[in-house]
PyMOL Python script that loads the backbone (N, CA, C, O; Angstrom):
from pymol import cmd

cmd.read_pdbstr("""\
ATOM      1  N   UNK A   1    -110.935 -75.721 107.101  1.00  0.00           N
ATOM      2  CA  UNK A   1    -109.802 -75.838 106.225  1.00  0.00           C
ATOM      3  C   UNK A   1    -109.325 -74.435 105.854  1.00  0.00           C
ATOM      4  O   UNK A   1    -110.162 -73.533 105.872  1.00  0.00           O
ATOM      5  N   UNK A   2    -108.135 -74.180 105.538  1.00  0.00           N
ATOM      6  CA  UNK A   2    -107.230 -73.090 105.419  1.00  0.00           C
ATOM      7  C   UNK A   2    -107.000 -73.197 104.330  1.00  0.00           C
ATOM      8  O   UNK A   2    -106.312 -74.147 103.957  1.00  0.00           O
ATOM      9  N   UNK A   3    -107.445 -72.354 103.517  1.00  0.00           N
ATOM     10  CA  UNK A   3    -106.996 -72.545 101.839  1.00  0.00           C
ATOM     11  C   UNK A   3    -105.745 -71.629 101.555  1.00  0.00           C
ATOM     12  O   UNK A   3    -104.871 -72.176 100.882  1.00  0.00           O
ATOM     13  N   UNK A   4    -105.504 -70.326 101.950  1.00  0.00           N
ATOM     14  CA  UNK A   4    -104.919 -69.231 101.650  1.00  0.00           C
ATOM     15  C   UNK A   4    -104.431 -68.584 103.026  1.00  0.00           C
ATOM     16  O   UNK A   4    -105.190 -68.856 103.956  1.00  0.00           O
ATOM     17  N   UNK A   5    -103.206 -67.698 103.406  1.00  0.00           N
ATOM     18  CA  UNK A   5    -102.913 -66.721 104.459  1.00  0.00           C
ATOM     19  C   UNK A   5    -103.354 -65.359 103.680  1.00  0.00           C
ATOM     20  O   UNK A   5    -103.460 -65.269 102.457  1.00  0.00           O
ATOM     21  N   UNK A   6    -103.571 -64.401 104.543  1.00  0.00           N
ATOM     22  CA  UNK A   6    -103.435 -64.394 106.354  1.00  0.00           C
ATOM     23  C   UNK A   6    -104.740 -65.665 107.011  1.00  0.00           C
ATOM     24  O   UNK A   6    -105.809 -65.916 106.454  1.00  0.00           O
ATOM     25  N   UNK A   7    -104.386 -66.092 107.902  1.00  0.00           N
ATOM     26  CA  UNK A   7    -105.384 -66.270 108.607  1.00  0.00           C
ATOM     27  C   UNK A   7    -106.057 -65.781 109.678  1.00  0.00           C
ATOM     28  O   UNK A   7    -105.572 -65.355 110.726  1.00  0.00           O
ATOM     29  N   UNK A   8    -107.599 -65.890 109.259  1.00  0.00           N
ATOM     30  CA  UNK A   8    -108.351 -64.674 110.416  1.00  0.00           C
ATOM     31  C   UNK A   8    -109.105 -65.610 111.682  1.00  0.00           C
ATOM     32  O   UNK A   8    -110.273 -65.999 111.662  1.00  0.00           O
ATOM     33  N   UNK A   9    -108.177 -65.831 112.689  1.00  0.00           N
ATOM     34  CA  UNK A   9    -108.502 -66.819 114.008  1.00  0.00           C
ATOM     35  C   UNK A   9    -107.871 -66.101 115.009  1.00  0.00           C
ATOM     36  O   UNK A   9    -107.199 -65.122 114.685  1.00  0.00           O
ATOM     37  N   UNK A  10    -107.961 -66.379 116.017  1.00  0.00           N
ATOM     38  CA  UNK A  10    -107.363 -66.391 117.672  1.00  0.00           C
ATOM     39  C   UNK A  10    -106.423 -66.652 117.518  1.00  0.00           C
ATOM     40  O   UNK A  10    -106.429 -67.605 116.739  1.00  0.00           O
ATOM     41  N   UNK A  11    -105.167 -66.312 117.873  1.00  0.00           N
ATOM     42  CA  UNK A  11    -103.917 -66.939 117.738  1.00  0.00           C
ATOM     43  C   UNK A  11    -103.055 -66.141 116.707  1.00  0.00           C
ATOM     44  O   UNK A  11    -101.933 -65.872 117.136  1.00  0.00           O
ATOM     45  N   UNK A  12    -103.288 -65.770 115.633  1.00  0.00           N
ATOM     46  CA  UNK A  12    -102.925 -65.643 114.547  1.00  0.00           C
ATOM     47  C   UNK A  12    -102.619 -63.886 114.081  1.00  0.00           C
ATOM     48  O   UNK A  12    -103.507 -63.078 113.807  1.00  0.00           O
ATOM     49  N   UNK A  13    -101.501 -63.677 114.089  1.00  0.00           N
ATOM     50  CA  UNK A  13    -101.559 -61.717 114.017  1.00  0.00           C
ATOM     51  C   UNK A  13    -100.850 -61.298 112.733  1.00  0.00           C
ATOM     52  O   UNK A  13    -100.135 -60.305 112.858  1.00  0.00           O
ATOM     53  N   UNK A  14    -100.908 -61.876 111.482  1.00  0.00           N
ATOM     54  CA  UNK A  14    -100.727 -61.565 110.645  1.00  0.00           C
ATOM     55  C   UNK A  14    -101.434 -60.327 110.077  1.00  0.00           C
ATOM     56  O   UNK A  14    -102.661 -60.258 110.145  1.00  0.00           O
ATOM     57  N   UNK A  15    -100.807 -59.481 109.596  1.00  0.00           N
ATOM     58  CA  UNK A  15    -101.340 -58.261 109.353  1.00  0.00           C
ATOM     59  C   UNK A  15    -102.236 -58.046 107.775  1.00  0.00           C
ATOM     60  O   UNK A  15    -101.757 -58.623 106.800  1.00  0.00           O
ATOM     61  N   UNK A  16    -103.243 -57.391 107.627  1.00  0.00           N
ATOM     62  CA  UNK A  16    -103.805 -57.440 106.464  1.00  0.00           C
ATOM     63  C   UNK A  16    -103.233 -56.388 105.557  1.00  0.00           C
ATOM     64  O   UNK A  16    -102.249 -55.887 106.100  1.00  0.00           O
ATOM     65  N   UNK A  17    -103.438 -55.956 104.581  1.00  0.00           N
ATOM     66  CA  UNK A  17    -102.592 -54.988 103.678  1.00  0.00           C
ATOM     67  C   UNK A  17    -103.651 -54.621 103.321  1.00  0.00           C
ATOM     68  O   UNK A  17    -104.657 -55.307 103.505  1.00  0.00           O
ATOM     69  N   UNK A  18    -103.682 -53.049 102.522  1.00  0.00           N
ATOM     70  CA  UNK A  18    -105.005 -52.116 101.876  1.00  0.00           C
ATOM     71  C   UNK A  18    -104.630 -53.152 100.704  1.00  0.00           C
ATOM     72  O   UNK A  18    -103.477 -53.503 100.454  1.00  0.00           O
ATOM     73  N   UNK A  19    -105.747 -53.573 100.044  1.00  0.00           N
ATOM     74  CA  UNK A  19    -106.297 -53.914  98.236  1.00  0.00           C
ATOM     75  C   UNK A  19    -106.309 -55.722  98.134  1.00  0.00           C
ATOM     76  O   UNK A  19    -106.515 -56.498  97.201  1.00  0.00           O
ATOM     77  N   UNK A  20    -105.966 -55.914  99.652  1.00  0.00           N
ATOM     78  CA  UNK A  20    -106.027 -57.769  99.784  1.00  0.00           C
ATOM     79  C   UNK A  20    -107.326 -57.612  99.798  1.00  0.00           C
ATOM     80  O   UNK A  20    -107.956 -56.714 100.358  1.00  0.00           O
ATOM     81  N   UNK A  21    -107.847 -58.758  98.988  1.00  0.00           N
ATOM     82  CA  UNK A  21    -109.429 -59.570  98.692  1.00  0.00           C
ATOM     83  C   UNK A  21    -109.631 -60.870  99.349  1.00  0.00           C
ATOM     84  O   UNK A  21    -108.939 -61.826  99.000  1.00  0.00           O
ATOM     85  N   UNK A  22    -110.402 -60.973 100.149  1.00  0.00           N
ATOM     86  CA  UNK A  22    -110.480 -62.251 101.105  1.00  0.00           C
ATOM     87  C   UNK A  22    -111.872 -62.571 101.235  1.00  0.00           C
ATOM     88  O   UNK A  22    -112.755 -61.768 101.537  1.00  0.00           O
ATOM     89  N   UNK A  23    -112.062 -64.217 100.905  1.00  0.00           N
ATOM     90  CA  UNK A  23    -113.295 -64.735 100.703  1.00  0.00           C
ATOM     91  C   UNK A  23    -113.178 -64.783 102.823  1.00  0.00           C
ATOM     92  O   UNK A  23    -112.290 -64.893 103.668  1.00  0.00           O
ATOM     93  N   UNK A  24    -114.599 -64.628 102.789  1.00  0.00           N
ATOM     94  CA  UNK A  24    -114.726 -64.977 104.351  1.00  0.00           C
ATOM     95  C   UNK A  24    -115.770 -66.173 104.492  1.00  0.00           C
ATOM     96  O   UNK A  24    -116.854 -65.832 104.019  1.00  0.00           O
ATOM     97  N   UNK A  25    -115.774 -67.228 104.905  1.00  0.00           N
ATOM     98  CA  UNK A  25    -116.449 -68.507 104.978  1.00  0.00           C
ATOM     99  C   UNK A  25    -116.774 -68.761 106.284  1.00  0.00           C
ATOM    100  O   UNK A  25    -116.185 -69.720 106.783  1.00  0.00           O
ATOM    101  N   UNK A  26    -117.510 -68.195 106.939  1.00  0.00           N
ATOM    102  CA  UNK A  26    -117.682 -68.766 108.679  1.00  0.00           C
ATOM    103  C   UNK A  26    -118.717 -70.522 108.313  1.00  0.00           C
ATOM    104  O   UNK A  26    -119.384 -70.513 107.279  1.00  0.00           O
ATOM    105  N   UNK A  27    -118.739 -71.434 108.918  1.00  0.00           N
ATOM    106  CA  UNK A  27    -119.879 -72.096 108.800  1.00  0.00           C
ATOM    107  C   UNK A  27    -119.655 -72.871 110.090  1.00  0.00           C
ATOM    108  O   UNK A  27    -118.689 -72.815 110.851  1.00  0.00           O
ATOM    109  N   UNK A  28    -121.181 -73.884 110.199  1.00  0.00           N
ATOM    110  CA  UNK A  28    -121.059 -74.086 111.316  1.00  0.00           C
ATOM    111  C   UNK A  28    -121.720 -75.812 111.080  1.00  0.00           C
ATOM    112  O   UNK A  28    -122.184 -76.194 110.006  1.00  0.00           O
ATOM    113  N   UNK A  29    -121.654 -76.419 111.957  1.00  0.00           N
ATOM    114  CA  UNK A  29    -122.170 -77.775 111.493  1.00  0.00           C
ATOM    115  C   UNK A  29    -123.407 -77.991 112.766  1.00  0.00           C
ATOM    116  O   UNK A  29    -123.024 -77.877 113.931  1.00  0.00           O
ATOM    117  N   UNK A  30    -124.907 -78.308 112.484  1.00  0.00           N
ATOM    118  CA  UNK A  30    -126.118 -78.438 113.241  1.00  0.00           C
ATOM    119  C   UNK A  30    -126.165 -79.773 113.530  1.00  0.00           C
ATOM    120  O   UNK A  30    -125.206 -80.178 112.873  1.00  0.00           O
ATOM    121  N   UNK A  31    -126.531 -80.518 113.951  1.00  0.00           N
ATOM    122  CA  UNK A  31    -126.985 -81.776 114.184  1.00  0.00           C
ATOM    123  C   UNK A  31    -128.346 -82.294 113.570  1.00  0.00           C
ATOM    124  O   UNK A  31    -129.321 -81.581 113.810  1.00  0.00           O
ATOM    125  N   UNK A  32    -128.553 -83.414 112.825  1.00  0.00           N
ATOM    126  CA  UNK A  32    -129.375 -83.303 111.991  1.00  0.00           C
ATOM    127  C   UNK A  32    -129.530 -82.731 111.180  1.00  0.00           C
ATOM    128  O   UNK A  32    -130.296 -83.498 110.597  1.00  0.00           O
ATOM    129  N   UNK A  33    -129.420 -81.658 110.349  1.00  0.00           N
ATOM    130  CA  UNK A  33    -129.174 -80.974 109.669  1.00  0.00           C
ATOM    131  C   UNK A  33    -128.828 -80.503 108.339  1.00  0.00           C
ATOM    132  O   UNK A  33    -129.380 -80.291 107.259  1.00  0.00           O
ATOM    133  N   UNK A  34    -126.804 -80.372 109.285  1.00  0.00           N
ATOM    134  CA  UNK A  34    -125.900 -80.029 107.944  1.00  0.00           C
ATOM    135  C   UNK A  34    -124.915 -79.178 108.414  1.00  0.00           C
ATOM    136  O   UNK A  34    -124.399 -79.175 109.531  1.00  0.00           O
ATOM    137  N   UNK A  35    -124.712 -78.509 107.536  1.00  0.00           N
ATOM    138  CA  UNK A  35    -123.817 -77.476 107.581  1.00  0.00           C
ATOM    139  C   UNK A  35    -124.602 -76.654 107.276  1.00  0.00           C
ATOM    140  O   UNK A  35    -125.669 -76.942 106.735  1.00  0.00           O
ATOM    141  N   UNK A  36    -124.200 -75.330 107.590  1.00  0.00           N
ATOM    142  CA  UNK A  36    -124.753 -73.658 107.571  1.00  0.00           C
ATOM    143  C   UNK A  36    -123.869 -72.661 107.201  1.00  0.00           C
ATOM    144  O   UNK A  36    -122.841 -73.078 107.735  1.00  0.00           O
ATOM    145  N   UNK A  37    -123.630 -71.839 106.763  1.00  0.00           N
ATOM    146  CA  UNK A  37    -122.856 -70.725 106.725  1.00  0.00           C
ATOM    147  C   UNK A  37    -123.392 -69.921 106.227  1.00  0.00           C
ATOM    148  O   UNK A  37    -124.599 -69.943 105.987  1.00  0.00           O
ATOM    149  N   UNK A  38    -122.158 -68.478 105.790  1.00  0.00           N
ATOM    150  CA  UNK A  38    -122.205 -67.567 105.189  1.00  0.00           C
ATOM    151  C   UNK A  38    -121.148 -67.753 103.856  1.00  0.00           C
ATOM    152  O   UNK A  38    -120.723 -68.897 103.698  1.00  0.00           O
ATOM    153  N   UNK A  39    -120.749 -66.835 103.005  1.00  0.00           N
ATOM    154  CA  UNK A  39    -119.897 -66.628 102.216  1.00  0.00           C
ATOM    155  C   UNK A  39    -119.687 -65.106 101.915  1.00  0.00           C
ATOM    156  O   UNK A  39    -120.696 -64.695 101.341  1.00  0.00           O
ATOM    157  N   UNK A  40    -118.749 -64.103 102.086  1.00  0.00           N
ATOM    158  CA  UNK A  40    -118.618 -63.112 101.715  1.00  0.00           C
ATOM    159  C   UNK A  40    -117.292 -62.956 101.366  1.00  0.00           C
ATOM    160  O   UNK A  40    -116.429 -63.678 101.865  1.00  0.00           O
ATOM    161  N   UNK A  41    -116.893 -61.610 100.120  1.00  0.00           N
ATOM    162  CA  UNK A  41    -115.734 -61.675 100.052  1.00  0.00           C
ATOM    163  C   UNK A  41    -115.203 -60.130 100.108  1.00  0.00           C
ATOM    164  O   UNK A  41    -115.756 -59.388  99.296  1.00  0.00           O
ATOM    165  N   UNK A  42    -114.484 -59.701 100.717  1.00  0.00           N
ATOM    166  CA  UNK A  42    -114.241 -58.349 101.000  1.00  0.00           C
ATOM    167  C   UNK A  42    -112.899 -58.127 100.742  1.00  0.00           C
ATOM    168  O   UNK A  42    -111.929 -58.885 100.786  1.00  0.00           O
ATOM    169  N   UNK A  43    -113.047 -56.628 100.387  1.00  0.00           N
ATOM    170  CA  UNK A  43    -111.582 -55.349 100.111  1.00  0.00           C
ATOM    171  C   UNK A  43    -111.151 -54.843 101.342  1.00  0.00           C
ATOM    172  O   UNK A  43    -111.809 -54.127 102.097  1.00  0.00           O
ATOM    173  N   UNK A  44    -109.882 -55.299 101.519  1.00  0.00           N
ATOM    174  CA  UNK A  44    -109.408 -54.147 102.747  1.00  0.00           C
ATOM    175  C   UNK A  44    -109.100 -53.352 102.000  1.00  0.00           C
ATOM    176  O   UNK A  44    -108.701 -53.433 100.838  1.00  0.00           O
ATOM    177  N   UNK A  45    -109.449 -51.733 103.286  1.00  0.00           N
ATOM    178  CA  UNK A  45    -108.952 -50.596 102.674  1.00  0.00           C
ATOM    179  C   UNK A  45    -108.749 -49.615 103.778  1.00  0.00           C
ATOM    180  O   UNK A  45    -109.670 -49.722 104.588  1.00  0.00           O
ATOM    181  N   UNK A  46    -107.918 -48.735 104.099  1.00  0.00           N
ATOM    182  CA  UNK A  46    -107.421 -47.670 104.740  1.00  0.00           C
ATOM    183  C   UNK A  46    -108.468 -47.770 106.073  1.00  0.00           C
ATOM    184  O   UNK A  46    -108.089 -47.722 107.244  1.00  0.00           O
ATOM    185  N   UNK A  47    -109.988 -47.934 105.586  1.00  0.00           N
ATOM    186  CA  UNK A  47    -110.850 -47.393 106.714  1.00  0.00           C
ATOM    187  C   UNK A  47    -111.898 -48.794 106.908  1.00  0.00           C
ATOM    188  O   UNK A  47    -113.090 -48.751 107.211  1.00  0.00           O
ATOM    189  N   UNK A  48    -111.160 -49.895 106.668  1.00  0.00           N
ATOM    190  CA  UNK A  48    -111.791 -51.265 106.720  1.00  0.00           C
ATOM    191  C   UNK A  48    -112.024 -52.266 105.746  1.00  0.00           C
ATOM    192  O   UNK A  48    -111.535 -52.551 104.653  1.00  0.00           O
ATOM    193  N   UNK A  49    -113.041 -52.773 106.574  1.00  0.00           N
ATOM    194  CA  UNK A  49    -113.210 -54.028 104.957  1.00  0.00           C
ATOM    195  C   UNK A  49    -114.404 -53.206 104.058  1.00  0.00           C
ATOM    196  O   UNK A  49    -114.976 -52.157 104.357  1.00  0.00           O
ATOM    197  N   UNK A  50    -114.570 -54.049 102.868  1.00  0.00           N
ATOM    198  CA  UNK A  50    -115.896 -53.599 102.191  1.00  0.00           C
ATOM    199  C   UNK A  50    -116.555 -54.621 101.620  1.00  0.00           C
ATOM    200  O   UNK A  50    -115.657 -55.176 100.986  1.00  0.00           O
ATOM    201  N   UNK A  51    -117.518 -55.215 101.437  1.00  0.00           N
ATOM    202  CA  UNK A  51    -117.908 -56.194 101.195  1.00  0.00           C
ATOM    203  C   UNK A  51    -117.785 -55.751  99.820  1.00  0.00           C
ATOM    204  O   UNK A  51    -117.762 -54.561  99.504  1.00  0.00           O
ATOM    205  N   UNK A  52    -117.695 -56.856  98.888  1.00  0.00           N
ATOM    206  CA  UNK A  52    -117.784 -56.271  97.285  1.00  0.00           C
ATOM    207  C   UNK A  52    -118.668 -57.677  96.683  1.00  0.00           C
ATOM    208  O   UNK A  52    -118.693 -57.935  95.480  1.00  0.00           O
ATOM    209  N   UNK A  53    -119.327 -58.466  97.656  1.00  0.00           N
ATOM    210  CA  UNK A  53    -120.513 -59.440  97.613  1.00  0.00           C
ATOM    211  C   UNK A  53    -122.089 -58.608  97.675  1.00  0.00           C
ATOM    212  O   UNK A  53    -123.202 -58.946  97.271  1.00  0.00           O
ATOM    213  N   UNK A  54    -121.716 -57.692  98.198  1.00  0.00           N
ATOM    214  CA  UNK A  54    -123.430 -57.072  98.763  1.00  0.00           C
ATOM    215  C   UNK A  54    -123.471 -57.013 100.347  1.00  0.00           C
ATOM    216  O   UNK A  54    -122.651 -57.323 101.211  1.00  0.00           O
ATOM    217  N   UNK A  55    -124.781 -56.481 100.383  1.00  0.00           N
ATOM    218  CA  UNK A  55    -124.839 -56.449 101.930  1.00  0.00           C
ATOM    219  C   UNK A  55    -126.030 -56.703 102.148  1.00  0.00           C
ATOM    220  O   UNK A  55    -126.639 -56.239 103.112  1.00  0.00           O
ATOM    221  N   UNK A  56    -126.696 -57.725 101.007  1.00  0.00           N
ATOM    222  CA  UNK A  56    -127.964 -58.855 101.536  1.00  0.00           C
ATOM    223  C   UNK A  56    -127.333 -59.946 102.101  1.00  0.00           C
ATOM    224  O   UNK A  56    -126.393 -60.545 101.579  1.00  0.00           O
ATOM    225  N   UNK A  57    -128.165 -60.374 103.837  1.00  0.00           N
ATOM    226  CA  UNK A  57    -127.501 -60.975 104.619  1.00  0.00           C
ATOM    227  C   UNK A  57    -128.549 -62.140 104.555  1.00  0.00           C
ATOM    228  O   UNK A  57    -128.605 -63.125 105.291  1.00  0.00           O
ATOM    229  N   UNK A  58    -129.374 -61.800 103.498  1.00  0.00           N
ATOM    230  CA  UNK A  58    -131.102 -63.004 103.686  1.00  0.00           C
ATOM    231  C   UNK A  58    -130.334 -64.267 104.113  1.00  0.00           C
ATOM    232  O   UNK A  58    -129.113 -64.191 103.976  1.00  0.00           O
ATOM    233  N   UNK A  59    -130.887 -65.539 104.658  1.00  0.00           N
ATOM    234  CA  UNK A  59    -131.005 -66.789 104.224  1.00  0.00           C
ATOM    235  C   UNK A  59    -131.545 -67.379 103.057  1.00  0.00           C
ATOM    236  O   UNK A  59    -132.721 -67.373 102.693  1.00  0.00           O
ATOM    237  N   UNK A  60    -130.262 -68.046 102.342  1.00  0.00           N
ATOM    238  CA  UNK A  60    -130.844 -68.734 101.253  1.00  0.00           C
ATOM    239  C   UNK A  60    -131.080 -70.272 101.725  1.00  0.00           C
ATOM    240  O   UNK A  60    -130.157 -70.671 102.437  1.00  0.00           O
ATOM    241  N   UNK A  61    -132.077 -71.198 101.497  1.00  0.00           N
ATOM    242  CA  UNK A  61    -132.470 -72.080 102.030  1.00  0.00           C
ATOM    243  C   UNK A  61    -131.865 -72.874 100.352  1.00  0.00           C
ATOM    244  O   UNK A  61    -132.163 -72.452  99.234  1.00  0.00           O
ATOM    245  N   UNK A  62    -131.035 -74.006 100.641  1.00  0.00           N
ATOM    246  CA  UNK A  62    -130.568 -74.219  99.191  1.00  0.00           C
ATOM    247  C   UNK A  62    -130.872 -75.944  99.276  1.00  0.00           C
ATOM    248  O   UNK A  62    -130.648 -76.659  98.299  1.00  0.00           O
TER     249      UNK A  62
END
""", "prot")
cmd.dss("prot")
cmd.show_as("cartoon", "prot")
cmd.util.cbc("prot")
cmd.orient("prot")
């Protein structure tokens, strides 16, 4: 689901701007399982993104 633009996919070349804040949500669905993901939310800026979540990548088992 697409909550907000730009969108970050194949297809899609919308340009990002320095000081846009963008939650990033990859997830994936297992069989048996569930669902899996990540959640991060990052700053563009001149020389990239920055995470402003952290940059512990652990698994949380929830």
């Amino acid at each position: 689901m697409i909550d907000e633009y730009p969108v970050i996919a194949k297809g899609f070349d919308d340009p990002l701007e320095e000081n846009m804040v963008m939650a990033i949500e990859p997830k994936k669905g297992i069989e048996n399982v569930g669902m899996v993901g990540i959640e991060n939310t990052f700053l563009v800026t001149a020389k990239g993104g920055i995470s402003i979540t952290g940059n512990d990548y652990d698994i949380i088992n929830v």
